[in-house]
N, C-alpha and C positions, 0 to 999 in steps of 0.2 A: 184537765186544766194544768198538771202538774206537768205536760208536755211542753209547753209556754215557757211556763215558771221554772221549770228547772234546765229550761235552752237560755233563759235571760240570766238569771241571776246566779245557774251557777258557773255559767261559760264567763259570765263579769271577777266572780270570786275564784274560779281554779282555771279554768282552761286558758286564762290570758296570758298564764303563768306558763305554761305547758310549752315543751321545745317540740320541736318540728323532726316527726321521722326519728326515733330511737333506733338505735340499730336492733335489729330481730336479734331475739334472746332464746331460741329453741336450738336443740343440738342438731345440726344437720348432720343430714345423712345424704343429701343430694347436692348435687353443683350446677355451676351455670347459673341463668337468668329465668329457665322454664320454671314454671310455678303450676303446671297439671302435674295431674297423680301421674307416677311412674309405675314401669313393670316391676313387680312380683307381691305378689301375698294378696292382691286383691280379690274378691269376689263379687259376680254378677248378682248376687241375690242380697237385695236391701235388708233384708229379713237379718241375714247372718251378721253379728259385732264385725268390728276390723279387726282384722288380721296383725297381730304385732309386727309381719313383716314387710306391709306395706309402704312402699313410699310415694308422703304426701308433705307438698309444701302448704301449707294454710296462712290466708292472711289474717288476722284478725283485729278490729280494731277494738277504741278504747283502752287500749293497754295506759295503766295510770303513768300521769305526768311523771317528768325528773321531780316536779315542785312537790308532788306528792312524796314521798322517799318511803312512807312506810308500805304504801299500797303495793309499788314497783317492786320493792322488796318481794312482797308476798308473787307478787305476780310469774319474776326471773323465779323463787322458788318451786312453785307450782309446777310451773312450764318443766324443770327440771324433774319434778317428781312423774310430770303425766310421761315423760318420756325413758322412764327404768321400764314403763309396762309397754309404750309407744316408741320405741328409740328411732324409730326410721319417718316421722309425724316430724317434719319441722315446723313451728310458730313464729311466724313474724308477726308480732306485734305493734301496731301504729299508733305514733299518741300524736294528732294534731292538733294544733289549736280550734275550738270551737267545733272541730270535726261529730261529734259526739250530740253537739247539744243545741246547734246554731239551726233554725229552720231555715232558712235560704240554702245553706251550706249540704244540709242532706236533702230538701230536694232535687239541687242541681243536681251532686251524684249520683240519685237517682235515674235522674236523665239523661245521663253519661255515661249511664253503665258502668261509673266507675267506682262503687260499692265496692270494698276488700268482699273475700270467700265469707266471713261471717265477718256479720257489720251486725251493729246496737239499732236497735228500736223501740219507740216505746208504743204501750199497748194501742195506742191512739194512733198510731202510725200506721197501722195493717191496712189499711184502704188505698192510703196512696203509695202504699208499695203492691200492692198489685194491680193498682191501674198503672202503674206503670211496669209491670209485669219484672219486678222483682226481687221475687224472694221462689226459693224452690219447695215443692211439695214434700214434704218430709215426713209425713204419714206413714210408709212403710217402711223405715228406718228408724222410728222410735217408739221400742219394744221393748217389754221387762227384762227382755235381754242388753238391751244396748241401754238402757235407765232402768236400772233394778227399782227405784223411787216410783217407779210410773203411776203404781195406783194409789200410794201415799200423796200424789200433788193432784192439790184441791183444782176440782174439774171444772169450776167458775174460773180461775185462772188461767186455765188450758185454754178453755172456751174463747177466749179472749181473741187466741190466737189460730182460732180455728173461723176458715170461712166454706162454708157450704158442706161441711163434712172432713174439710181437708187441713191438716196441720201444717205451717208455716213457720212454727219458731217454737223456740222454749223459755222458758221465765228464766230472769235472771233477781227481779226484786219486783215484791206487789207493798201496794201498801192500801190501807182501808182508812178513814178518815173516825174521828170519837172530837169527843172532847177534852182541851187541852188543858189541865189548873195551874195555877201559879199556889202550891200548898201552903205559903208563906202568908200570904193576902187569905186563904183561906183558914189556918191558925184563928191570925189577928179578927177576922172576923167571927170567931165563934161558929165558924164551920169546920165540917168532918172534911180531909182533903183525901179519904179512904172511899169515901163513900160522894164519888159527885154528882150532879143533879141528870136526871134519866130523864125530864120532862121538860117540856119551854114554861109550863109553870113554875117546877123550880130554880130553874137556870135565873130567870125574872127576879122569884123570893131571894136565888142568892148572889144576883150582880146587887141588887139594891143592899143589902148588908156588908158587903165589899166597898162598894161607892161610898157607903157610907163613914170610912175609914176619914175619908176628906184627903189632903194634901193633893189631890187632883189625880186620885184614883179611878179608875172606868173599871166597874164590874164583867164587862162583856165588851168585847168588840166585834167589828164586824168590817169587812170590804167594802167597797166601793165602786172603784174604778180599774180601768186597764183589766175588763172582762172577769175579774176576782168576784167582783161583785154576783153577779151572775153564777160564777162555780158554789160559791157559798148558798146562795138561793137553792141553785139543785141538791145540793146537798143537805140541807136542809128539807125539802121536799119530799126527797127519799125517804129521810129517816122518818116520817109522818105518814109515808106509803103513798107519796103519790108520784108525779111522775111530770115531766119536763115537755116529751114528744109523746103523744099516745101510739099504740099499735096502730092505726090508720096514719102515720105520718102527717098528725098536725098536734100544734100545741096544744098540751094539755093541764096547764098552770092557770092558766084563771078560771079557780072552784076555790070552794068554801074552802080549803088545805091551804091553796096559794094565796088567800086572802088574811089566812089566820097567820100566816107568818110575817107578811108583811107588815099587816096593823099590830104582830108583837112587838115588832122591830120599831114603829114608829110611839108606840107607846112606852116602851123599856128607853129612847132616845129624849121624849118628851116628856110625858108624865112622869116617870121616875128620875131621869137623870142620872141613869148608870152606865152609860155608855160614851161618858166625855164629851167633851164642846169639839174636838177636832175630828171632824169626819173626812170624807173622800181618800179615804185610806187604800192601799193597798198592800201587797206579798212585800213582805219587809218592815212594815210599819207595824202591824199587829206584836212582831215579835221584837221587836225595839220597845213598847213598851213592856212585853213581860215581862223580858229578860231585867227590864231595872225595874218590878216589881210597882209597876203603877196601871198592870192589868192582870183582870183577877183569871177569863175565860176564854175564848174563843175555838172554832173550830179548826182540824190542824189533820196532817197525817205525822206519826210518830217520828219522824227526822227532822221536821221542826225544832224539834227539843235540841239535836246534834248540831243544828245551825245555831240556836245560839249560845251556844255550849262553847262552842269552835271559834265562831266570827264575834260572837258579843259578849263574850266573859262572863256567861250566867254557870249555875254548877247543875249538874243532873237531878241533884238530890232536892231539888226547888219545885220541881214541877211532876205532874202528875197525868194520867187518863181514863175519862172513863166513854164508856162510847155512846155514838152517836142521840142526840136527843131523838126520843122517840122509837128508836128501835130496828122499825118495819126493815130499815135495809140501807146503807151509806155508798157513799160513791168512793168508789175503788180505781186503783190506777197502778199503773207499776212498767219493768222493760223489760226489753229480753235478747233475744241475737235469734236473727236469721241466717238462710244461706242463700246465696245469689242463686238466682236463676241460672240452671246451664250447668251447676257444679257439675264433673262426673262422680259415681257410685262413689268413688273411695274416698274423695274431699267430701262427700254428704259425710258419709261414715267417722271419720276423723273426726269433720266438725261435732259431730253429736257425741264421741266418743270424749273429748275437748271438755264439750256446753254440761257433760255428766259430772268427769271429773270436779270441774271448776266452779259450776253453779249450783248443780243439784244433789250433792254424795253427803249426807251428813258426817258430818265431824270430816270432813275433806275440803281445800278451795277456800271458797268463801268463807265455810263454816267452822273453818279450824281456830276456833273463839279461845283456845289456847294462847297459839300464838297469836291472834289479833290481840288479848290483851298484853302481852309480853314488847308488842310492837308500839303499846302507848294509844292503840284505838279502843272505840266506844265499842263496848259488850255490852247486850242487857234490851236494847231496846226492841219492842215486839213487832218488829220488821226485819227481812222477808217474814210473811207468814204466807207461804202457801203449802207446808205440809201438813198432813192431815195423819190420826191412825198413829201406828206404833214410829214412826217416823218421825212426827210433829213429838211424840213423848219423851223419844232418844235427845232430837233438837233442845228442847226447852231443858232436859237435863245439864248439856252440855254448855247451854248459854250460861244458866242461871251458875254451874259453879266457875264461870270464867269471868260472871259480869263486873265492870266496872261503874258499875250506878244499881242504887237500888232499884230492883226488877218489881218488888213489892208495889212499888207505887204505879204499874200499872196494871196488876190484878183486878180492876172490876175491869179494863178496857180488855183482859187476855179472859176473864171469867163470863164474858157477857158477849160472846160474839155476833156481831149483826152483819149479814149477808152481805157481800160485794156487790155493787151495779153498776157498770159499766156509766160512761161519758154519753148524753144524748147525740142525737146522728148533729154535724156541721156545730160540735159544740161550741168553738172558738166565737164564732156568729151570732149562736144564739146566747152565750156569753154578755158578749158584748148589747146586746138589746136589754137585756136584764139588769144592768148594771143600771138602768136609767129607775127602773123600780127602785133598786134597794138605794140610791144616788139620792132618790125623791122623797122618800119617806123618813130618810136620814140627817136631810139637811134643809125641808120644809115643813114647819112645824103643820100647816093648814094642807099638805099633799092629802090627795084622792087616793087612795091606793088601788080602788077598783076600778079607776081611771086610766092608773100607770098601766094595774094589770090587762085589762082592756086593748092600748096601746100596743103596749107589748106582744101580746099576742095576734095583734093583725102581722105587727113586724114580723115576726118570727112566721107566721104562717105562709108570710111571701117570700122569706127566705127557703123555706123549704120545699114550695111552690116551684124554687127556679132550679132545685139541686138537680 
């Protein structure tokens, strides 16, 4: 869902901003206009790292906005550092507008073939980049040699990006969904905001002692519309153990699971009255009320907190995680960078040798939580998480003594981990069909729920019917 949500809202809040074509910030070592790999240092065997003396021009996008300044920063740095060990690897960089985040705008390039050598995707994306044939097979070119990290990154993650046995990309950010607290609302009501509610029973006990605060507080919130609704559902589901699409490809939400959530939903809306008079909510709404402190819960991935930390003037130290109600397993999502179809051997090579530095090298890139706080950005929060092993112990050393928010308050959400699972197949769709359940039981006090769900699931069965 988070493929939607963060192509709308954040291509609205940064990429609008974003100038067109930065100039490439890598130290060339080559000239002219050709952008394939050049003679020397290369090797025919995918097996073997690149050769420091090869040369390769690489394009790559995403390179953060001018609007960004501190990211850009880190990025011209980087690119500087990967090239004392790479000096002959030049980086061109692309920061378009919307480039990044806009759906229309990368499936055309898709169809254009006009994808830079490594272009951003998000986990959700792997389908329609290989029907449209691409991204290149990268399986034999990344090896504990060329990502010493390889067996530290959590192999649900990899998974992601793996289709029929074959690897297509590398992670660059996952995230796992919990629950989000406002600690503040949790204080005043005589709740622990250390310890948050692991059951829809308690979440219930403690939206209704929240709510009860008055001044027109909602203990719980929840989506609605513009297919949220629906993501929240599955998400939900998961954490209960059950499941959206079954392994025979048809729906599998209307059972006693998908039934109990909805009638909690309409009864925490109804009968308690912790959930506020304004419904039809969606991404953006939930966290407009947290952030000024007139919502006590809802469901969230850890960068929520960063939005309205950034865009809504709330402070780190307000809010809290614990994960997913329920347990069984949360819905997960995250991006990564591919390489175009067609690359030859030595831009494969580059690109991965690039995606290691940059993405996956603890205390390197990304992860240099040093200078990210020196730079004025957010340390501390438990995203990316996909290392695993002695790797994830080094990371979390490194965050926690660089963080700038306390880390402590998401210790039950880092102590209690619940398993990744993946987006159902044609989620966006069946998204959308969902939405009319949780639409129904939100904003009618006499809704059917086993009517909606019912409903629902013919929809969705025809939807997948036609895939």
């Amino acid at each position: 869902m988070r493929t939607s949500l963060r192509r709308s809202t954040a291509a609205s809040l940064v990429c609008a901003l974003a100038v067109t074509a930065l100039a490439a910030c890598g130290t060339s070592s080559s000239s002219g206009d050709d952008k394939s790999a050049q003679p020397g240092g290369g090797s025919a065997d995918p097996a073997a790292p690149l050769d420091p003396k090869t040369k390769v021009t690489l394009s790559i996008d995403c390179m953060p906005p001018a609007a960004k300044a501190a990211e850009l920063k880190e990025w011209k740095e980087d690119v500087a550092e990967f090239n004392k060990t790479y000096p002959n690897v030049t980086i061109e960089g692309r920061s378009t507008p919307g480039q990044c985040l806009e759906p229309p705008r990368f499936t055309a390039m898709l169809k254009a073939k006009s994808q830079p050598d490594v272009f951003y995707a998000y986990f959700t994306d792997l389908q329609q980049v290989l029907d449209n044939d691409g991204a290149e097979d990268i399986s034999a070119y990344v090896t504990p040699q060329s990502v010493p990290v390889l067996d530290d990154i959590d192999k649900n993650v990899l998974g992601v990006l793996k289709r029929d046995g074959k690897l297509y990309g590398l992670p660059t950010s996952n995230y796992t969904m919990g629950l989000l607290v406002n600690r503040k609302l949790f204080q005043q009501a005589g709740l622990n905001p250390d310890t948050p509610p692991r059951t829809w029973d308690e979440v219930r006990a403690a939206a209704k002692k929240i709510a009860a605060l008055g001044n027109g507080t909602a203990g719980y919130g929840e989506y609605s519309v513009e297919n949220t609704g629906g993501w929240h559902y599955t998400a939900a589901m998961y954490g209960l153990g059950g499941d959206i699409v079954g392994a025979d490809g048809k729906a599998a939400f209307n059972t006693p699971t998908g039934r109990q959530i909805a009638d909690n939903l309409h009864a925490m809306r109804w009968e308690d009255d912790s959930m506020g008079k304004t419904q039809l909510l969606k991404w953006g709404d939930l966290q407009k009320q947290m952030a000024s402190d007139k919502l006590g819960m809802f469901l969230a991935a850890p960068d929520d907190i960063t939005y309205m930390v950034q865009q809504l003037g709330a402070k780190y130290e307000n809010f809290g995680m614990g994960p997913l109600p329920g347990g069984a397993a949360t819905l997960a999502g995250g991006n990564g960078y591919m390489i175009k179809k067609g690359s030859s051997p030595d831009k494969v090579k580059a690109a991965v040798a690039w995606l290691n530095f940059k993405t996956l090298a603890v205390g390197k890139g990304q992860f240099r939580y040093d200078r990210s706080k020196a730079d004025g950005l957010p340390v501390g929060l438990p995203q990316p998480a996909f290392f695993t092993g002695a790797s994830k112990a080094k990371d979390d050393g490194l965050k926690a003594a660089s963080a700038t928010m306390p880390v402590a308050n998401f210790k039950a959400f880092l102590d209690n981990p619940v398993p990744g699972k993946a987006e159902p197949m044609k989620a966006q769709e069946v998204y959308k069909v969902l939405d009319k359940v949780m639409s129904g039981v939100l904003t009618n006090k006499d809704a059917d729920a086993a009517q909606l769900l019912a409903e629902a699931e013919k929809a969705v069965n025809q939807l997948l019917a036609n895939q």
